[in-house]
DSSP file (Angstrom, degrees, kcal/mol; ACC not computed):
  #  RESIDUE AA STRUCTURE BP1 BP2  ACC     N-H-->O    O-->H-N    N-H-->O    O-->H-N    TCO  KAPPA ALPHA  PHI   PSI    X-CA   Y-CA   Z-CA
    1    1 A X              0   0    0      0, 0.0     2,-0.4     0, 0.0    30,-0.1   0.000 360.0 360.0 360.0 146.1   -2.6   -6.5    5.0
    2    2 A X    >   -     0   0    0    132,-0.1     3,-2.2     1,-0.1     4,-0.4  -0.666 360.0-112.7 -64.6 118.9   -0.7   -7.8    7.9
    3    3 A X  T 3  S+     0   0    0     -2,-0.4     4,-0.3     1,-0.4    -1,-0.1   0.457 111.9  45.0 118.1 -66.4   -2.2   -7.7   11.4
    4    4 A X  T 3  S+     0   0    0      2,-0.2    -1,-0.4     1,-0.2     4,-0.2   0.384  91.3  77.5 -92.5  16.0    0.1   -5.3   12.9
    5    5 A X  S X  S+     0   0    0     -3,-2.2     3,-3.1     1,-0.2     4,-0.4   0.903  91.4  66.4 -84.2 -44.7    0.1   -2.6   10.0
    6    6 A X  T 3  S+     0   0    0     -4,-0.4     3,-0.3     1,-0.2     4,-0.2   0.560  92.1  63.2 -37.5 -17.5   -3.2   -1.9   11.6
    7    7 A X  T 3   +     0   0    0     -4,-0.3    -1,-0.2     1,-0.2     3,-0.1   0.517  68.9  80.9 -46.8 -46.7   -1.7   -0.8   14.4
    8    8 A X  S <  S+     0   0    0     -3,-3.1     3,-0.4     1,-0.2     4,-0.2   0.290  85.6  73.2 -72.5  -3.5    0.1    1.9   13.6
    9    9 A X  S >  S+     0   0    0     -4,-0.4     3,-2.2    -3,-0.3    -1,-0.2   0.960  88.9  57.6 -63.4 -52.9   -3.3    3.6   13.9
   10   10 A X  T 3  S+     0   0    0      1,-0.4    -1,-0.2    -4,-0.2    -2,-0.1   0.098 103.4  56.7 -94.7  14.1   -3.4    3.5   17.6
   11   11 A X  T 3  S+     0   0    0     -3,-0.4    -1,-0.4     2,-0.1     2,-0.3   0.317  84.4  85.9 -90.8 -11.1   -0.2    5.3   17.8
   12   12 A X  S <  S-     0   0    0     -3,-2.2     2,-0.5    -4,-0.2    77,-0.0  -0.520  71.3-141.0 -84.3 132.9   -1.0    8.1   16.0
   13   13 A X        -     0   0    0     -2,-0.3     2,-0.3     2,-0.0    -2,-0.1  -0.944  31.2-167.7 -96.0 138.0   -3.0   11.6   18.2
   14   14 A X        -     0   0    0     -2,-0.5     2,-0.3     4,-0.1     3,-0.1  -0.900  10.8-131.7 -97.0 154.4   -5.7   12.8   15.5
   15   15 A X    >   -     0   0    0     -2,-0.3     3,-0.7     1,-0.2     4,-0.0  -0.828  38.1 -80.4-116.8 173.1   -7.4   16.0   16.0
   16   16 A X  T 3  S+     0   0    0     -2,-0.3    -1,-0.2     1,-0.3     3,-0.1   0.096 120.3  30.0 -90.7 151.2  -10.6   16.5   15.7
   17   17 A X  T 3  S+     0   0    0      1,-0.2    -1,-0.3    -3,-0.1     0, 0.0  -0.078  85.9 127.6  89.4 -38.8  -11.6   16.8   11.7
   18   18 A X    <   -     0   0    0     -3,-0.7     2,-0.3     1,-0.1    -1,-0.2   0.251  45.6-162.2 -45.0 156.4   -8.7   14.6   10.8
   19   19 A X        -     0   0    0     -3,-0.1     2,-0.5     2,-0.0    -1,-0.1  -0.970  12.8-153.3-155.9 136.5  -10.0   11.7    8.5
   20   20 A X        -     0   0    0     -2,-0.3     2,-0.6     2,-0.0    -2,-0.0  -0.919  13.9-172.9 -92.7  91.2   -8.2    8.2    7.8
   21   21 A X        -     0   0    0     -2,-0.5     2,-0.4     2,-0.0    -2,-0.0  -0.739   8.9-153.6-106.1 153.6   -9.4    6.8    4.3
   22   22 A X        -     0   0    0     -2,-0.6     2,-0.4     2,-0.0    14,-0.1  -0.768   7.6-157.2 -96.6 153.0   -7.9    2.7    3.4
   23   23 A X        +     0   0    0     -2,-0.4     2,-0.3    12,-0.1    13,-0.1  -0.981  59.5 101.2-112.5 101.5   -7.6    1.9   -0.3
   24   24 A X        -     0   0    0     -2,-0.4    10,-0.3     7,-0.0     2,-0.3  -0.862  69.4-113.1-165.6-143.1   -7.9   -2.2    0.4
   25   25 A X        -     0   0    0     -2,-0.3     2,-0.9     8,-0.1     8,-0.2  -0.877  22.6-119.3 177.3 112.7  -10.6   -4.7    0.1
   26   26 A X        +     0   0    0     -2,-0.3     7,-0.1     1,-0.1     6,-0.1  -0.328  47.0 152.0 -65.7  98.2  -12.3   -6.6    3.0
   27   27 A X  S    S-     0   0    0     -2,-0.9    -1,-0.1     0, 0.0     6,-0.1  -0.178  81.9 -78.8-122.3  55.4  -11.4  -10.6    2.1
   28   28 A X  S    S+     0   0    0      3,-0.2    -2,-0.1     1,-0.1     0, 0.0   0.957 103.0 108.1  58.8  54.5  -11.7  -11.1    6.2
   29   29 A X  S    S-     0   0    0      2,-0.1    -1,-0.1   -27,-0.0   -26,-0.1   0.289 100.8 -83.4-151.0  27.3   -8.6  -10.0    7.9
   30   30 A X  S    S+     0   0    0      1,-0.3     2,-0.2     2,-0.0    -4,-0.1   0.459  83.3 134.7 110.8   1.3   -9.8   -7.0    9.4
   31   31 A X        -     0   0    0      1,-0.2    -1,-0.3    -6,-0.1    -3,-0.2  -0.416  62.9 -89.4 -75.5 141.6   -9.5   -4.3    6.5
   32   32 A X        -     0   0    0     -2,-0.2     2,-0.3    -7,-0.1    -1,-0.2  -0.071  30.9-145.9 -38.3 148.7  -12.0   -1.8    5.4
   33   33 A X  S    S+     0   0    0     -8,-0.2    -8,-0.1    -7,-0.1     3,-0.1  -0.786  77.1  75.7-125.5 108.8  -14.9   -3.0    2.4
   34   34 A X  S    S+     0   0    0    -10,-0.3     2,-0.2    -2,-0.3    -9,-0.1   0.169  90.2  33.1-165.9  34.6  -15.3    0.1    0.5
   35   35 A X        -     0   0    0    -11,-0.3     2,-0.4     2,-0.0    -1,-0.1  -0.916  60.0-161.9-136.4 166.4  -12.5    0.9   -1.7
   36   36 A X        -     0   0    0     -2,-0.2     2,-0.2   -13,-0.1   -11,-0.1  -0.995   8.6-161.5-159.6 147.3  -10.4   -1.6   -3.5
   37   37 A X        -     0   0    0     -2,-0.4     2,-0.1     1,-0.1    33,-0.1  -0.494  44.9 -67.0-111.4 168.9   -6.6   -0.8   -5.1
   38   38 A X        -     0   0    0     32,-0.2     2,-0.2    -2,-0.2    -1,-0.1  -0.402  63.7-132.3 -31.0 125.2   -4.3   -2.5   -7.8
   39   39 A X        -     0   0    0     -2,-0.1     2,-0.4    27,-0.1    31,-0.2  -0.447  11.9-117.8 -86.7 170.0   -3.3   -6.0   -5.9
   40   40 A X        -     0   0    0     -2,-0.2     2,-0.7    30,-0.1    67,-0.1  -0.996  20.2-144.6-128.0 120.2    0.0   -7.2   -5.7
   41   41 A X        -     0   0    0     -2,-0.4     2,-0.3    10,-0.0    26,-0.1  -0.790  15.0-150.7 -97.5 101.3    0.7  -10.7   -7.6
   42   42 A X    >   -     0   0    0     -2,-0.7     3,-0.9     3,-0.1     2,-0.1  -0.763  35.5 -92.8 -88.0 148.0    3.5  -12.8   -5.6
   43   43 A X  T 3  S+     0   0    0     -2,-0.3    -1,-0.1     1,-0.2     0, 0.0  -0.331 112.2  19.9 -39.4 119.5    5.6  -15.2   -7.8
   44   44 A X  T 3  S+     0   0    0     -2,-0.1    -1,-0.2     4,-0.0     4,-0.1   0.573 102.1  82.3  74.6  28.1    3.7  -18.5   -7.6
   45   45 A X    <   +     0   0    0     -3,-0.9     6,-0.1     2,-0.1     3,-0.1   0.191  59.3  97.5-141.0  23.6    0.5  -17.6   -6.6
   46   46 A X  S    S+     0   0    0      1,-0.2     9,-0.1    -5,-0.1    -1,-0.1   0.863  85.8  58.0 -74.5 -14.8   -0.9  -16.5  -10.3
   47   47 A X  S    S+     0   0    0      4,-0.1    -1,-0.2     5,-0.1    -2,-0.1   0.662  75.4 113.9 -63.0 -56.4   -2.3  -19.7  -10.3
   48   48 A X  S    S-     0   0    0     -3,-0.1     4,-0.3     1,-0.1    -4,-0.0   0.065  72.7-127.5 -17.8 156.0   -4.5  -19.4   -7.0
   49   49 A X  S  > S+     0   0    0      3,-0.1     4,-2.4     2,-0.1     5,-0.5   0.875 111.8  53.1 -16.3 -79.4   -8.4  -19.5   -8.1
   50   50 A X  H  > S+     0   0    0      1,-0.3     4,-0.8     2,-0.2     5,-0.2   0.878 112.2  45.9 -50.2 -48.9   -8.8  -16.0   -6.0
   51   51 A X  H  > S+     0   0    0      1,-0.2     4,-2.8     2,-0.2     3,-0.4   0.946 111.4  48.9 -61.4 -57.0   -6.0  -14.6   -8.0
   52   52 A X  H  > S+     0   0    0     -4,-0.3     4,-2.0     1,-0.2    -2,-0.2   0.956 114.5  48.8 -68.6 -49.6   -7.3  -16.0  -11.7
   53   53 A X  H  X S+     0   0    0     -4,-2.4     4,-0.5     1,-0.2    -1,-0.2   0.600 113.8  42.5 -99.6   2.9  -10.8  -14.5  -11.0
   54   54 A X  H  X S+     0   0    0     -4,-0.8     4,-1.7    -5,-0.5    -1,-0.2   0.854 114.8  48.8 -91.2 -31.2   -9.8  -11.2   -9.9
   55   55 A X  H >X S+     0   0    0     -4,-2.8     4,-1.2    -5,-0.2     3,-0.6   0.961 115.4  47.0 -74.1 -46.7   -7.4  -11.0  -12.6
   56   56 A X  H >X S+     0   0    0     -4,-2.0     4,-2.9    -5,-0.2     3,-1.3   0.977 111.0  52.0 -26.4 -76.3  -10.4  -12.2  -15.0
   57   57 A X  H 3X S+     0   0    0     -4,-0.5     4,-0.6     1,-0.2    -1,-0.2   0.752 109.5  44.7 -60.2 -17.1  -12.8   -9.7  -13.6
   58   58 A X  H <<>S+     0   0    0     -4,-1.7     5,-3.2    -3,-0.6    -1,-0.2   0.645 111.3  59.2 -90.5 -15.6  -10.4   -6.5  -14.1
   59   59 A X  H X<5S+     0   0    0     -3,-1.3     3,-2.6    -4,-1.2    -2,-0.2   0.989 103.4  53.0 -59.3 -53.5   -9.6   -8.1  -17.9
   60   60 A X  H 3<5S+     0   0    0     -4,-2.9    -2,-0.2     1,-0.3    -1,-0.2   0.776 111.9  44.9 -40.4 -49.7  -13.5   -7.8  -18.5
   61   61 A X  T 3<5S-     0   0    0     -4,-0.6    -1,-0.3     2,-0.2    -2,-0.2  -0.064 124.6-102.5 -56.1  24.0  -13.3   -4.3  -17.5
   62   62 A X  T < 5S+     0   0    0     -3,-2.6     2,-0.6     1,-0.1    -3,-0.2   0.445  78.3 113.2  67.0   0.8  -10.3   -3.5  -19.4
   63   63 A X      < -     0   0    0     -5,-3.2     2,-0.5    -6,-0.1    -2,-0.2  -0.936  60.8-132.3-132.4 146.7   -7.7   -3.4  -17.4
   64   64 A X        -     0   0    0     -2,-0.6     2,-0.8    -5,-0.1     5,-0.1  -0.727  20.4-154.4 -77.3 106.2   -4.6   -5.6  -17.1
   65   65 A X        +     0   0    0     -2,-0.5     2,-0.2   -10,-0.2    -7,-0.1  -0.842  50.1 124.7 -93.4  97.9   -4.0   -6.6  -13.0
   66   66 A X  S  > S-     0   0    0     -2,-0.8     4,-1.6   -27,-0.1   -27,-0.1  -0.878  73.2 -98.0-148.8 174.8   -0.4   -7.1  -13.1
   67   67 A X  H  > S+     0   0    0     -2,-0.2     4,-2.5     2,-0.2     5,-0.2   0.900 114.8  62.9 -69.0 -40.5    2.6   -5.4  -11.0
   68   68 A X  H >> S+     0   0    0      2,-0.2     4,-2.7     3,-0.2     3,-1.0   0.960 107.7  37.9 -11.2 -79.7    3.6   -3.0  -13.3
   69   69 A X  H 3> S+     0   0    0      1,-0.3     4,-2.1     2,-0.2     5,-0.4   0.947 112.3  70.8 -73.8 -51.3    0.1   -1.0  -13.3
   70   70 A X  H 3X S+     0   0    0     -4,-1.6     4,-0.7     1,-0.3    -1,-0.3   0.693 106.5  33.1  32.6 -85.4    0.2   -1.9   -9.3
   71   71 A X  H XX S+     0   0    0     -4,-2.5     4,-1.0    -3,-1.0     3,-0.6   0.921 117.5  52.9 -84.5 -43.3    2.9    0.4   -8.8
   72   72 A X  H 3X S+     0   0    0     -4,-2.7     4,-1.7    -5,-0.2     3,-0.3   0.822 106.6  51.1 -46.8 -39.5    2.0    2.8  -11.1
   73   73 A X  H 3X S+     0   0    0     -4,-2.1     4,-2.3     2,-0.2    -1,-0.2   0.691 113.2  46.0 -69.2 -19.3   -1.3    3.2  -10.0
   74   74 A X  H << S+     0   0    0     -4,-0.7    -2,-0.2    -3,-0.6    -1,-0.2   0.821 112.3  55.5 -71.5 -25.0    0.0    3.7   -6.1
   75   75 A X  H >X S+     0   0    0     -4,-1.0     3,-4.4    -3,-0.3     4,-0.7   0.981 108.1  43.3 -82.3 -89.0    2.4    5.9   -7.5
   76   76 A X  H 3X S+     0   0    0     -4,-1.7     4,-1.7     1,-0.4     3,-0.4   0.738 111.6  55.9 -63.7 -46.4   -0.1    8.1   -9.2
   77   77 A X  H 3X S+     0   0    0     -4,-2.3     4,-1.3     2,-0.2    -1,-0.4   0.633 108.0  47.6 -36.8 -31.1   -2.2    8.0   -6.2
   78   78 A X  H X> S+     0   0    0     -3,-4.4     4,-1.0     2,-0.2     3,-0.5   0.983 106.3  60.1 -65.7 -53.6    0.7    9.3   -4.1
   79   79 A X  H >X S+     0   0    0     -4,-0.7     3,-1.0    -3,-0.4     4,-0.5   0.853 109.2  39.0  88.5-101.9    1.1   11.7   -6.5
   80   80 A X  H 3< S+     0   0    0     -4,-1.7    -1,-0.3     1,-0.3     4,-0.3   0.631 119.5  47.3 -52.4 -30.9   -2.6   13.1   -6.0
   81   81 A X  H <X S+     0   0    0     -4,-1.3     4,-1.4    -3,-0.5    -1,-0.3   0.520  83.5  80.5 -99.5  -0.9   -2.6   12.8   -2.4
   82   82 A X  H << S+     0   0    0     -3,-1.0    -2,-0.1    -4,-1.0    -3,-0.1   0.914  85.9  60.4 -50.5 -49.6    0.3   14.1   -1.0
   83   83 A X  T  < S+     0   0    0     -4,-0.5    -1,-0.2     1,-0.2    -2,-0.1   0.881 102.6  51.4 -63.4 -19.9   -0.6   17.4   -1.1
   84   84 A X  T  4 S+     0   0    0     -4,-0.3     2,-0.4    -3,-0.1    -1,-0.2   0.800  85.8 114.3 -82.4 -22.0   -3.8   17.0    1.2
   85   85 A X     <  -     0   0    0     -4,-1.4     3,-0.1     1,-0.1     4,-0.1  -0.347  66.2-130.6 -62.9 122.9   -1.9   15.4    3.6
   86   86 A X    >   -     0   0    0     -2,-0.4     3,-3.2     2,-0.1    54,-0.2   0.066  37.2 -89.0 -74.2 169.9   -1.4   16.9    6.9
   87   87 A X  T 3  S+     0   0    0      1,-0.3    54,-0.2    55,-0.1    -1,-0.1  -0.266 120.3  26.0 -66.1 158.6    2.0   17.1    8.4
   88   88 A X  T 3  S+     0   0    0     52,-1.0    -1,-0.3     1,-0.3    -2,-0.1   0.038  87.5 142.0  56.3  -3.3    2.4   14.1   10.2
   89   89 A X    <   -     0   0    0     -3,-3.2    51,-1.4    50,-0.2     2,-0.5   0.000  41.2-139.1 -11.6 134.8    0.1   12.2    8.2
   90   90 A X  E     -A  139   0A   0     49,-0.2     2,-0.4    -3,-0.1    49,-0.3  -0.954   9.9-157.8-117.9 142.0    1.1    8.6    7.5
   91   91 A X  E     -A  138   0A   0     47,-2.0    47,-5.0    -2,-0.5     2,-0.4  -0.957  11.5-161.9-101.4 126.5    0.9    6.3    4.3
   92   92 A X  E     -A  137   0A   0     -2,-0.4     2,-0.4    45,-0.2    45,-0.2  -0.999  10.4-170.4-125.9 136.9    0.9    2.9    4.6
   93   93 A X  E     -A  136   0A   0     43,-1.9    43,-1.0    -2,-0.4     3,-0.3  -0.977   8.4-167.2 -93.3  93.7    1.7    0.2    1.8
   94   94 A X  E    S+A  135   0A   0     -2,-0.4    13,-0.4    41,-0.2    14,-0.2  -0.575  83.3  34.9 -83.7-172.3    1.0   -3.1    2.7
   95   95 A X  S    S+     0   0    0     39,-1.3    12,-0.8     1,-0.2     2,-0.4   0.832 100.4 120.8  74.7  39.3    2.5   -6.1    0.2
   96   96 A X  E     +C  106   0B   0     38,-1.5     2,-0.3    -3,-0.3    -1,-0.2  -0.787  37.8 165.4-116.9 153.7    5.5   -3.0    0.2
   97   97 A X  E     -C  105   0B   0      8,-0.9     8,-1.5    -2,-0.4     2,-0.6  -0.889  37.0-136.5-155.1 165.7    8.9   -4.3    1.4
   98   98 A X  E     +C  104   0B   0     -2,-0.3     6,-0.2     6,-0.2     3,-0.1  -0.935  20.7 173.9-121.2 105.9   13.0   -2.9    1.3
   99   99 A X  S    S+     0   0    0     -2,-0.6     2,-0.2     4,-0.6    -1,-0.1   0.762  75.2  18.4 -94.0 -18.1   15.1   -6.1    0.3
  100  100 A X  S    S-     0   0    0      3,-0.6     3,-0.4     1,-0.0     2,-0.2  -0.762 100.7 -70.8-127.7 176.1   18.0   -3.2    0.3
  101  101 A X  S    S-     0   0    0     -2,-0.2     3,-0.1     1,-0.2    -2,-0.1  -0.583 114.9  -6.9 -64.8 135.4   18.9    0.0    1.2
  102  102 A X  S    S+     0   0    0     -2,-0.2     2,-0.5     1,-0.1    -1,-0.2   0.438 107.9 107.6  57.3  -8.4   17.0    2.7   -0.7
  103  103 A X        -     0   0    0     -3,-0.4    -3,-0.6    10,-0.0    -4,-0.6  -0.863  50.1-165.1-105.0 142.5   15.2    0.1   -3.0
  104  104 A X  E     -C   98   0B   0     -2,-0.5     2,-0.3     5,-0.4    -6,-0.2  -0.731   4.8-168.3-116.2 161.4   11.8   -0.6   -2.5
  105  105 A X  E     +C   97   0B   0     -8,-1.5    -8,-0.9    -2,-0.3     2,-0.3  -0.900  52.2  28.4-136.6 161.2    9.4   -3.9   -4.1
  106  106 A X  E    S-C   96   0B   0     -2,-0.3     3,-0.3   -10,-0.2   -10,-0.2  -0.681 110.9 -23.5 112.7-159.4    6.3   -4.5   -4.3
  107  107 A X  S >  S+     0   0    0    -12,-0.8     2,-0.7   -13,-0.4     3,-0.6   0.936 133.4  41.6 -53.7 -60.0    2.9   -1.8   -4.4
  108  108 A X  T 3> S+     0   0    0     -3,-0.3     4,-0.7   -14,-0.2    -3,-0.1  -0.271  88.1 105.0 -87.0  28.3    4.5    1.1   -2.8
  109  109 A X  T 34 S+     0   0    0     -2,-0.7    -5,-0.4    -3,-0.3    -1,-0.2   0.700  88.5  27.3-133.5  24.0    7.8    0.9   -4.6
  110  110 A X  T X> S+     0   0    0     -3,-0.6     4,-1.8   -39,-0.1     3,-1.2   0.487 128.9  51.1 -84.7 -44.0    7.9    3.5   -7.3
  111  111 A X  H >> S+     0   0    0     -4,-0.5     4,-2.1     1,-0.2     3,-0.5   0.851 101.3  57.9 -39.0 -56.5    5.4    5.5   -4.9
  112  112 A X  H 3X S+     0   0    0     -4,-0.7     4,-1.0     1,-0.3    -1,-0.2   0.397 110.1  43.5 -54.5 -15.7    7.5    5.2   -1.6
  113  113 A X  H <> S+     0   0    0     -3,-1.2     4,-1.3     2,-0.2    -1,-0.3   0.459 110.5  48.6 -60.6 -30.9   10.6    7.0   -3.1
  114  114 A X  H << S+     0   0    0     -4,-1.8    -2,-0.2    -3,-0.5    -3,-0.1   0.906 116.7  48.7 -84.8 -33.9    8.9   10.0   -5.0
  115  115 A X  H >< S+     0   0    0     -4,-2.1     3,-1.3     2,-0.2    -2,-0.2   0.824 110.4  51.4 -66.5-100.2    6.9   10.3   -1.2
  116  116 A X  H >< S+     0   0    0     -4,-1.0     3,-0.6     1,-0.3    -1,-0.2   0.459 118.0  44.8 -35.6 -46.1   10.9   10.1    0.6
  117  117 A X  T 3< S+     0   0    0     -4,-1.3    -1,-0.3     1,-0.3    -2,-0.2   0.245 108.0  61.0 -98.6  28.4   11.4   12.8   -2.0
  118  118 A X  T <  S-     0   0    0     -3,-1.3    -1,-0.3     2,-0.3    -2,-0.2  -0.439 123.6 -70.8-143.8  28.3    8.6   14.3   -1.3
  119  119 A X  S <  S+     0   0    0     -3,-0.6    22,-1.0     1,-0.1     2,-0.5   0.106  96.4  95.2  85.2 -32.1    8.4   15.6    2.3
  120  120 A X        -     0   0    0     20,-0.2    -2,-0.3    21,-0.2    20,-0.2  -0.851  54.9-135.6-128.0 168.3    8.1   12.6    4.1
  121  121 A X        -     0   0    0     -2,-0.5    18,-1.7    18,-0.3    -4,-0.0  -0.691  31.1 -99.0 -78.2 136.4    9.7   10.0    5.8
  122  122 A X  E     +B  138   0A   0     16,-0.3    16,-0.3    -2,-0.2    -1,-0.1  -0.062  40.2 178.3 -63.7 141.7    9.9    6.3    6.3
  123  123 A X  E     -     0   0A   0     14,-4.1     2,-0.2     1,-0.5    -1,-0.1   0.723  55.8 -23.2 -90.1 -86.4    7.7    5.7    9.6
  124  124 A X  E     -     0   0A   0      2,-0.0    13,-2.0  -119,-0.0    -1,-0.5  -0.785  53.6-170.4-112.2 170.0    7.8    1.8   10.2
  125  125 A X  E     -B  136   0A   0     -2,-0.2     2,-0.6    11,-0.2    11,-0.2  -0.902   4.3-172.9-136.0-176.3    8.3   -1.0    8.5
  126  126 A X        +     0   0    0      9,-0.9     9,-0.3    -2,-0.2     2,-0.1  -0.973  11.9 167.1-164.4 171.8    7.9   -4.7    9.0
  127  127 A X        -     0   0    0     -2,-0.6     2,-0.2     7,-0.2     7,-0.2  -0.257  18.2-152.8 169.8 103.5    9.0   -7.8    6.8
  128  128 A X    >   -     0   0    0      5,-1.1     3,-1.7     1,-0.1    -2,-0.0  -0.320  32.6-104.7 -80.2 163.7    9.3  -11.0    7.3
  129  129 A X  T 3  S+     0   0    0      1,-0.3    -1,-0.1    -2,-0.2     5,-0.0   0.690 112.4  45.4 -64.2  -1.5   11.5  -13.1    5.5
  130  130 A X  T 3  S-     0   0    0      3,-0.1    -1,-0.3     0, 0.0    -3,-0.0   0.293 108.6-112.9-124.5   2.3    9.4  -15.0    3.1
  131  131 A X  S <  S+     0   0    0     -3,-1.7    -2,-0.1     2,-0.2     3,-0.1   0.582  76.4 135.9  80.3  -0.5    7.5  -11.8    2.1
  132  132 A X  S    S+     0   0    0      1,-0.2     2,-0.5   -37,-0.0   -37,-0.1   0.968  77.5   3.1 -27.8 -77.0    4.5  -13.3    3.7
  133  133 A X  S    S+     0   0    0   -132,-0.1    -5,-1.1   -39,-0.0     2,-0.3  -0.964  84.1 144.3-113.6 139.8    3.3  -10.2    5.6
  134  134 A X        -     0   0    0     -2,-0.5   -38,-1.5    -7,-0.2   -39,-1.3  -0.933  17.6-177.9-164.7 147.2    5.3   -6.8    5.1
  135  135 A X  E     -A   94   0A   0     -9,-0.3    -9,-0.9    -2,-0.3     2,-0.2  -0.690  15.3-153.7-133.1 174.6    4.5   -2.9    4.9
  136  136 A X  E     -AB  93 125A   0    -43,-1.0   -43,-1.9    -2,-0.3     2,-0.3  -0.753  17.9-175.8-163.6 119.1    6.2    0.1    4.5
  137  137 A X  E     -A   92   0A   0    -13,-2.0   -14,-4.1   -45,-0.2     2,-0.4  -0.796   5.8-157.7-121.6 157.9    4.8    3.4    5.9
  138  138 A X  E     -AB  91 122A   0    -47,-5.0   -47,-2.0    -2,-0.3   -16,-0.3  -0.938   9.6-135.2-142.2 133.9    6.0    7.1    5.7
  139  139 A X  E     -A   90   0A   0    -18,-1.7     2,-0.6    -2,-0.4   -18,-0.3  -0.202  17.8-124.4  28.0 115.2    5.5   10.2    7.6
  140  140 A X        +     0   0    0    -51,-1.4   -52,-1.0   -20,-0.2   -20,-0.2  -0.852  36.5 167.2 -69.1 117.8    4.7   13.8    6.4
  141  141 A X              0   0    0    -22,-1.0    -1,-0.2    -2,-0.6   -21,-0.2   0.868 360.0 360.0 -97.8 -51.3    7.7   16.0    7.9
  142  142 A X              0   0    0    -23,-0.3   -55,-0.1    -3,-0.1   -23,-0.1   0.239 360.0 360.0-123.9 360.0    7.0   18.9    6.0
């Protein structure tokens, strides 16, 4: 995840009890090691080594690591966590980006729309043009 989604922590007041949990996977850019999500496969980089043995190691276990189940599984995770979140609560999606108005790519882009329709609101976002690094976060309003 990009550098400055981490960030968006340190804007945030928690009160006391309040809990942050990541869904990521530590590969040394400052991320949490002890949960790990559905990756997101950019065009030309199924190839990678890191890419081929992750995708290998979720075959063994049965399951297909493609974008499809990606988004579905973030989806279904929104899905299941929504309710617990408290108002103002943020979700962040890195590898998430809005190439348009109202369409989302990416992990987060079945989730981030059923969430928009769903009590909350976009918070930040960030994107660069080459899709390098890019997020999409939302808000609890309600």
């Amino acid at each position: 995840m990009v550098a400055q989604g981490y960030t968006i922590i340190n804007n945030i007041d928690f009160e006391p009890g309040e809990v942050v949990i990541e869904i990521g996977s530590e590969r040394g850019e400052g991320s949490t090691g002890y949960l790990d999500n559905f990756d997101w496969t950019y065009e030309g980089t199924e190839n990678i080594p890191r890419v081929r043995r992750c995708v290998a190691k979720y075959k063994e276990l049965g399951v297909d690591l493609n974008n499809t189940d990606s988004q579905k599984a973030h989806l279904q995770q929104s899905v299941l966590v929504s309710d617990y979140v408290a108002k103002n609560g943020v979700i962040l999606f890195d590898d998430t980006w809005q190439p348009s108005e109202g369409v989302f790519s990416g992990k987060g882009g079945t989730a981030v729309p059923w969430l928009l329709s769903h009590g909350f609101e976009i918070y930040k976002t960030y994107n660069t043009p080459n899709l390098e690094w890019n997020f999409v976060s939302v808000i609890k309003t309600s």
